[in-house]
TIKOL-576436 format. One line per 2 residues: for each residue x, y, z of N, C-alpha, C, O, CB. Coordinates in pm, 1 decimal. Glycine has a CB too. Example, Ala and Ser with C-alpha at 12.3 -4.5 7.8 and 13.67 -1.06 7.14 Angstrom:
BEGIN
1319.0/-569.0/780.0/1230.0/-450.0/780.0/1320.0/-330.0/780.0/1423.6/-331.9/846.5/1130.8/-447.3/904.6  1285.0/-225.0/708.0/1367.0/-106.0/714.0/1290.0/3.0/787.0/1340.9/113.8/803.9/1408.4/-59.8/572.5;
end
This chain:
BEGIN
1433.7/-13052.8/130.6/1565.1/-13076.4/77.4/1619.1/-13202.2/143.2/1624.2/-13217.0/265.3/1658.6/-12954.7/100.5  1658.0/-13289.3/56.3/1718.0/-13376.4/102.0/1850.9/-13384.9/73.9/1867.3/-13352.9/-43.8/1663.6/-13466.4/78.6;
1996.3/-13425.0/149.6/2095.8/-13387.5/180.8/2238.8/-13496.9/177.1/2283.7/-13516.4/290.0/2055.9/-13335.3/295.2  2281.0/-13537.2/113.9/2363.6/-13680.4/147.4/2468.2/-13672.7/233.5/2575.2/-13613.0/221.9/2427.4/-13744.7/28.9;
2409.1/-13764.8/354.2/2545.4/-13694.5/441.9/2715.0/-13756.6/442.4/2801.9/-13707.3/514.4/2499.2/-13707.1/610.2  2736.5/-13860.8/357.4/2841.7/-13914.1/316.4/2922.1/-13844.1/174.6/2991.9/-13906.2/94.3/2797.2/-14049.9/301.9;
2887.4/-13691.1/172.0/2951.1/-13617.9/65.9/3087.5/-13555.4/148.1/3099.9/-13501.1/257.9/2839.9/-13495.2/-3.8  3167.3/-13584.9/57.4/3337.0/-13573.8/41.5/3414.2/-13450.2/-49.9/3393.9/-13464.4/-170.4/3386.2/-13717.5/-35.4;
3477.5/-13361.7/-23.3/3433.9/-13294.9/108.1/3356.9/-13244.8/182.4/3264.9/-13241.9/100.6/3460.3/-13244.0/125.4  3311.9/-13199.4/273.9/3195.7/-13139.8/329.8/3147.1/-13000.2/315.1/3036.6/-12953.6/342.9/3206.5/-13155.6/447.2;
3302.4/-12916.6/242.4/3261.2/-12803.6/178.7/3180.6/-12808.2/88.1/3129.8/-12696.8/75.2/3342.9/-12745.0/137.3  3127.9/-12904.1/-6.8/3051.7/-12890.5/-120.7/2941.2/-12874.0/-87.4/2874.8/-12807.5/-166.8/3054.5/-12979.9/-204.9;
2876.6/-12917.9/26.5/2731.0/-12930.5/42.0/2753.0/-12818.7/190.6/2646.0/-12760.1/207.6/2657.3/-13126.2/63.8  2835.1/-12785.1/274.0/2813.0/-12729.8/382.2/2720.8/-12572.5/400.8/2638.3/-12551.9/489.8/2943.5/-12727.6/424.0;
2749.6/-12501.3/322.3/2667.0/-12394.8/251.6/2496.5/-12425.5/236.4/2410.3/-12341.6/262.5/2734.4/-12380.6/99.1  2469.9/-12565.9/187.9/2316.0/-12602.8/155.2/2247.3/-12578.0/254.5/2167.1/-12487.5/231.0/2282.3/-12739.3/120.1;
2237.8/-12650.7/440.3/2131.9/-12597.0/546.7/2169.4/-12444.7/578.9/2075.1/-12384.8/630.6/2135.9/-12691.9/695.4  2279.1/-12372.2/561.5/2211.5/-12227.8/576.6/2108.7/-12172.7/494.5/2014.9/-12117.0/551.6/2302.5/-12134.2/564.8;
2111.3/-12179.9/349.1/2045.0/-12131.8/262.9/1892.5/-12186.6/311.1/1789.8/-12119.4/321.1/2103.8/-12170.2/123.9  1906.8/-12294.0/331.0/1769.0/-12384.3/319.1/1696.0/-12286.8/471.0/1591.5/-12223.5/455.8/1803.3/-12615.3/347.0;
1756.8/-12289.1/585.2/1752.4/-12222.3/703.3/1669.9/-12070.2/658.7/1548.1/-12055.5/669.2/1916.6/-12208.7/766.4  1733.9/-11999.2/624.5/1749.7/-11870.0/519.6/1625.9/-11820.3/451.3/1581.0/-11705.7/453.5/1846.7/-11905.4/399.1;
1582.0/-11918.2/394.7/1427.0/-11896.3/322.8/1305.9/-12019.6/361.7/1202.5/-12050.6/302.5/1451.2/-11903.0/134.1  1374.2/-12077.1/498.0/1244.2/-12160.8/590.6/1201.1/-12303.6/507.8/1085.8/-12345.6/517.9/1076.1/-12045.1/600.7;
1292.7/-12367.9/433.4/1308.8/-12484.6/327.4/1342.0/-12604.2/431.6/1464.0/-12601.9/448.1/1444.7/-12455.8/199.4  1282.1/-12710.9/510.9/1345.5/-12797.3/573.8/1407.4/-12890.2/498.8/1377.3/-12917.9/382.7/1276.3/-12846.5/653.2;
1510.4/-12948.7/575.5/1594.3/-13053.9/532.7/1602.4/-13103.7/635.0/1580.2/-13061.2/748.3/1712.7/-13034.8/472.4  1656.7/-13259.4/573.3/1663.7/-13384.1/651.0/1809.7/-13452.7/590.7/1808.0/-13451.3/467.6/1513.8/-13486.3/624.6;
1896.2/-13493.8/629.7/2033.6/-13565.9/601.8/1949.1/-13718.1/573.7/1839.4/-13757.2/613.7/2170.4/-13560.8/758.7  2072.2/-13793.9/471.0/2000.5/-13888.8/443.3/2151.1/-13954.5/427.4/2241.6/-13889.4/375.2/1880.1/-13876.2/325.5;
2170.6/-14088.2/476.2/2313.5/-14126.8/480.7/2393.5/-14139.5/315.0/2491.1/-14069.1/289.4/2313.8/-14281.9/565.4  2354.5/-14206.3/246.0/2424.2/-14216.6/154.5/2368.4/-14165.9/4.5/2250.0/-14179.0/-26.6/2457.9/-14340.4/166.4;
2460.9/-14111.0/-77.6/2458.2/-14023.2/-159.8/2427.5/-14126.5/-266.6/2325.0/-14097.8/-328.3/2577.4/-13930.4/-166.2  2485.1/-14235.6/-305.2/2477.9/-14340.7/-422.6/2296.4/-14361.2/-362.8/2256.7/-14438.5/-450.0/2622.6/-14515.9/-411.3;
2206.1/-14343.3/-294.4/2069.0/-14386.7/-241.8/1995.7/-14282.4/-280.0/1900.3/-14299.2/-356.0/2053.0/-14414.6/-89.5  2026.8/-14171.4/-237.2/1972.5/-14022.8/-278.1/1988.2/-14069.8/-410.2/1889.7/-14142.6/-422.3/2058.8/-13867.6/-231.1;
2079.6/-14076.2/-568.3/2071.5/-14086.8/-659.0/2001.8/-14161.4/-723.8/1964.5/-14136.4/-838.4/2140.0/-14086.3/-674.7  1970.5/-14276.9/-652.0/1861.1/-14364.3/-675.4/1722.6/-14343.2/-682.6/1652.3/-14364.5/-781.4/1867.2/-14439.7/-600.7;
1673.1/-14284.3/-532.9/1521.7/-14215.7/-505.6/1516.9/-14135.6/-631.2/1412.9/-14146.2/-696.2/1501.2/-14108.4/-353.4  1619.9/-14049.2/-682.1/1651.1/-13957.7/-763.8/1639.2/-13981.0/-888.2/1639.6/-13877.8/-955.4/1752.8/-13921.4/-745.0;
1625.8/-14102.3/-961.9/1618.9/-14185.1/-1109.7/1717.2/-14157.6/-1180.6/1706.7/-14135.0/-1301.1/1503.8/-14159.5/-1201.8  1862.9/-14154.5/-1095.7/1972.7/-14159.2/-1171.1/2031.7/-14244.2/-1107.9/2010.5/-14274.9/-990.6/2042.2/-14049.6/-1195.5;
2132.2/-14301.3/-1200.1/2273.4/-14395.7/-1153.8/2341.5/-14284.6/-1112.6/2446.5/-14324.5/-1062.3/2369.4/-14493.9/-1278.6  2336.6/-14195.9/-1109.5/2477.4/-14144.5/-1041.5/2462.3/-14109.9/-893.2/2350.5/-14122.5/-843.2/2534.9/-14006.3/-1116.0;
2580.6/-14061.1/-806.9/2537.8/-14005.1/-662.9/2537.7/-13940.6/-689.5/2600.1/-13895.8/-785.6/2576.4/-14001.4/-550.8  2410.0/-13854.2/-566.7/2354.4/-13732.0/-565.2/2393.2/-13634.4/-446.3/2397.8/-13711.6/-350.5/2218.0/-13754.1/-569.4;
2412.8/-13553.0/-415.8/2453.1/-13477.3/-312.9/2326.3/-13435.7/-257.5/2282.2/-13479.1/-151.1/2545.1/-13367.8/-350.0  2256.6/-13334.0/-345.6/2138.5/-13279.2/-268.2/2016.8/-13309.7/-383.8/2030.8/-13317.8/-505.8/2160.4/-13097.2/-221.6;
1883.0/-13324.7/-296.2/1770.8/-13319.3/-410.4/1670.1/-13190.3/-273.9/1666.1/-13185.2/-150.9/1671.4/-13542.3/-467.8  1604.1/-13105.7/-390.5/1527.8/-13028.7/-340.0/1391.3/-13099.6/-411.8/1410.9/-13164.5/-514.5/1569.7/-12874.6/-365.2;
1246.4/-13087.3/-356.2/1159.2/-13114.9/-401.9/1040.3/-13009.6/-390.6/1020.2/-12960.2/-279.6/1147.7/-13225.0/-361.5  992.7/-12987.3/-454.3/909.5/-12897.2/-481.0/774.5/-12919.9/-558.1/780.1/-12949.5/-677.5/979.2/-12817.3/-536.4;
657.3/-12907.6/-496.6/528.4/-12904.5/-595.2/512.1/-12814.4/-700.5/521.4/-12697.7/-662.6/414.2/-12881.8/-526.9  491.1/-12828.4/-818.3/471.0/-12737.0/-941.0/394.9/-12780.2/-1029.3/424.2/-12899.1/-1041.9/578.6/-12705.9/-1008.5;
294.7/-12748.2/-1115.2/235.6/-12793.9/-1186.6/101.9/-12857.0/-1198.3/45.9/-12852.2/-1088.8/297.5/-12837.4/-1206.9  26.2/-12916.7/-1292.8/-88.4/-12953.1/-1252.6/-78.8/-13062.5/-1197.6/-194.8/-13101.9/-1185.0/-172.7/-12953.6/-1334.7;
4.3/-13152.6/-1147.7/-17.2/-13251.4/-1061.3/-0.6/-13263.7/-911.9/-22.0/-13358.8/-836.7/41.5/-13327.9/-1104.0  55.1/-13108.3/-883.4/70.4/-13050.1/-689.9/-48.7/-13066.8/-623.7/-40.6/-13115.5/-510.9/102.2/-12868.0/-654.8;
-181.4/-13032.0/-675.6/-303.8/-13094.5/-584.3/-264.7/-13239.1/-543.1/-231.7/-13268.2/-428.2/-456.6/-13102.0/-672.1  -269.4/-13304.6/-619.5/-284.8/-13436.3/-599.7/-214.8/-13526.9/-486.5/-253.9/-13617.8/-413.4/-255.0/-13480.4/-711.6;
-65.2/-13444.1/-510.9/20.6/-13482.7/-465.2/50.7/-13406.9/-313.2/135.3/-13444.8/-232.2/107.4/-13477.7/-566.2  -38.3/-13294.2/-297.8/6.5/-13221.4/-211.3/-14.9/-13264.0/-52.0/49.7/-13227.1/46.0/-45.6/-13104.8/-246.2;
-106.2/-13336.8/-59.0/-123.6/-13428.2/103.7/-14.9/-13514.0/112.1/46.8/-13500.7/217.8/-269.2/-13537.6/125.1  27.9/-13595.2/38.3/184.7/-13642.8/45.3/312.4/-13599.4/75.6/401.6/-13655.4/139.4/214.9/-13670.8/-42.1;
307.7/-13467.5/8.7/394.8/-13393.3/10.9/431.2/-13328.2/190.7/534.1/-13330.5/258.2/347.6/-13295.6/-102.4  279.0/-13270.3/220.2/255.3/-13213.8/321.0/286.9/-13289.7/459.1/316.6/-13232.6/564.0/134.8/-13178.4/303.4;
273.1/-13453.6/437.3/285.5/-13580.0/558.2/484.9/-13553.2/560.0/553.3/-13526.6/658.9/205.1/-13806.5/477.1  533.6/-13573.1/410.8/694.9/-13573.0/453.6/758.3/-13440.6/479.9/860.7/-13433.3/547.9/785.2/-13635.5/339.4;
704.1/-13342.1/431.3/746.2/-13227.0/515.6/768.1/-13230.2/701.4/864.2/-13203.6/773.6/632.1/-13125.2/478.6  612.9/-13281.1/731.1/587.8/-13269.8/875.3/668.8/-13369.6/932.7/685.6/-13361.5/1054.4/442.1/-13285.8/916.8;
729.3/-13473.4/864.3/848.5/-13618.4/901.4/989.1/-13507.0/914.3/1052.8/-13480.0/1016.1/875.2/-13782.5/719.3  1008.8/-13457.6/778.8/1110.1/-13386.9/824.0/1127.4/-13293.6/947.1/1218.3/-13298.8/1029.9/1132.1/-13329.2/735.0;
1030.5/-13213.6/943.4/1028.3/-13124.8/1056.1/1037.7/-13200.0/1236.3/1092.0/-13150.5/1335.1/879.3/-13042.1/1026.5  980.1/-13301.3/1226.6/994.3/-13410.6/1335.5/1155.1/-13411.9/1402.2/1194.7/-13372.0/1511.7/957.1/-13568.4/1259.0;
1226.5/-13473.4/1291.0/1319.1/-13522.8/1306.5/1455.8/-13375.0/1285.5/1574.8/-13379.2/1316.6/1305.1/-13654.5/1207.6  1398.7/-13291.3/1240.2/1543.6/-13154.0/1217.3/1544.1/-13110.1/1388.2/1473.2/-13108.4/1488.8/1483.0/-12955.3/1075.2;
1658.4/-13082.5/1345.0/1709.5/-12982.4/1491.7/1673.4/-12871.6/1509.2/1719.4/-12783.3/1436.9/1842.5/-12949.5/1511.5  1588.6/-12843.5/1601.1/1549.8/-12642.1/1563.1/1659.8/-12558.7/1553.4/1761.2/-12612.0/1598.5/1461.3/-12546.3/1694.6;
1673.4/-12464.2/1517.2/1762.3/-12381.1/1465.9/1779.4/-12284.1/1540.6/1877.0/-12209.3/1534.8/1738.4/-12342.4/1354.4  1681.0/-12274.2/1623.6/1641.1/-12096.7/1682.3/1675.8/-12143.0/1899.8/1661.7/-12054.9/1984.7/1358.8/-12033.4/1623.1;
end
């Protein structure tokens, strides 16, 4: 999960790292929300993007997937 941490108010998104916490989903804050919307292939800002492998193209992709997971996990705060 990625997270925009320049969202206004902070109630909208504050709820997102428990849940994510909750069912073992890491997240990483990412400063600006108009950037997230971008990575995202929209013009608009984005608050949160979750990413997820599905489909027949998750092999392929899944060593990629697996390197930014372990980036995130680097950089989160343990919880416990």
């Amino acid at each position: 999960m990625f997270i925009a941490g320049n969202i206004t108010p902070i109630d909208v998104i504050s709820h997102i790292p428990v849940l994510c916490e909750s069912v073992g989903i890491p997240y990483v804050y990412v400063p600006s929300k108009e950037e997230l919307g971008i990575a995202g292939a929209t013009k608009r800002p984005t608050s949160c993007i979750l990413v997820q492998l599905k489909g027949k193209d998750s092999e392929e992709l899944k060593e990629s997937f697996d390197e930014v997971v372990a980036a995130i996990k680097k950089v989160a705060v343990p919880t416990e």
